[in-house]
C-alpha positions in Angstrom: 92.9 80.3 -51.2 93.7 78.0 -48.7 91.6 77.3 -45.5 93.1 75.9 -42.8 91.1 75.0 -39.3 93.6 75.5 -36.9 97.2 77.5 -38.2 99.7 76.1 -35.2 103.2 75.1 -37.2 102.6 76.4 -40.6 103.7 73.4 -42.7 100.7 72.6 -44.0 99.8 76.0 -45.6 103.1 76.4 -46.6 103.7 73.0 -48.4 99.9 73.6 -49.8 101.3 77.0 -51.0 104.3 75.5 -52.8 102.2 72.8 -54.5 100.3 75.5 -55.7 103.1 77.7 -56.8 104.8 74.7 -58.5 102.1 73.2 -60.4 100.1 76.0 -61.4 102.9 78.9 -61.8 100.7 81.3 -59.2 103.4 83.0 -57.4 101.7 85.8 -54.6 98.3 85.5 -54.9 98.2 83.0 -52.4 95.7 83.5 -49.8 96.3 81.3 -46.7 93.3 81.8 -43.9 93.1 79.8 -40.8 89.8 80.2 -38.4 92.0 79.8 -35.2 95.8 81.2 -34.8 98.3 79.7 -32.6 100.4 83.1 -32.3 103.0 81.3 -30.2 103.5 79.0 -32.8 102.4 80.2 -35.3 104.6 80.6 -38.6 102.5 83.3 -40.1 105.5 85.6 -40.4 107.3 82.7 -42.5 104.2 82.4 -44.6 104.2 86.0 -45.3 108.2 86.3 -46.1 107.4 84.3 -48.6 105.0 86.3 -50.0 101.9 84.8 -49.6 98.7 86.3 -47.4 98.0 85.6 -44.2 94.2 85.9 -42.6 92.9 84.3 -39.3 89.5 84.9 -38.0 90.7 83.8 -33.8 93.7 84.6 -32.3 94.0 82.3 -29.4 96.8 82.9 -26.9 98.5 80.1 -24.7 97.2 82.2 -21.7 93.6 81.5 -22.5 94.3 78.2 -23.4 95.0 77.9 -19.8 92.0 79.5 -18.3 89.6 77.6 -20.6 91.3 74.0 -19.6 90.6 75.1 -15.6 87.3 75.8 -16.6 86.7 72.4 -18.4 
């Protein structure tokens, strides 16, 4: 499993992944989880093309993002 604060790009889970893969010969049972999702950049879909799992406990849209910095 990897845990990930914040999933925005994806190139951290997905190099994490491949280390994983590569060194240890684990090939889907990859579990990447992220407590806050980026959707609009978010890579999940890549991460999931290449077979690995894909979890995330907030979705947080670049809409609310906007309200949230007015508010601040």
């Amino acid at each position: 499993m990897i845990l990930d604060d914040l999933m925005a790009t994806g190139g951290t889970a997905l190099a994490f992944a491949q280390l994983i893969h590569e060194n240890f010969d684990v090939l889907k049972n990859i579990l990447r989880q992220a407590v806050i999702n980026l959707p609009e950049l978010s890579r999940s879909d890549l991460i999931k093309a290449r077979c690995y799992l894909v979890e995330n406990l907030i979705e947080f849209l670049e809409t609310q993002w906007s309200v949230l910095q007015k508010n601040l």
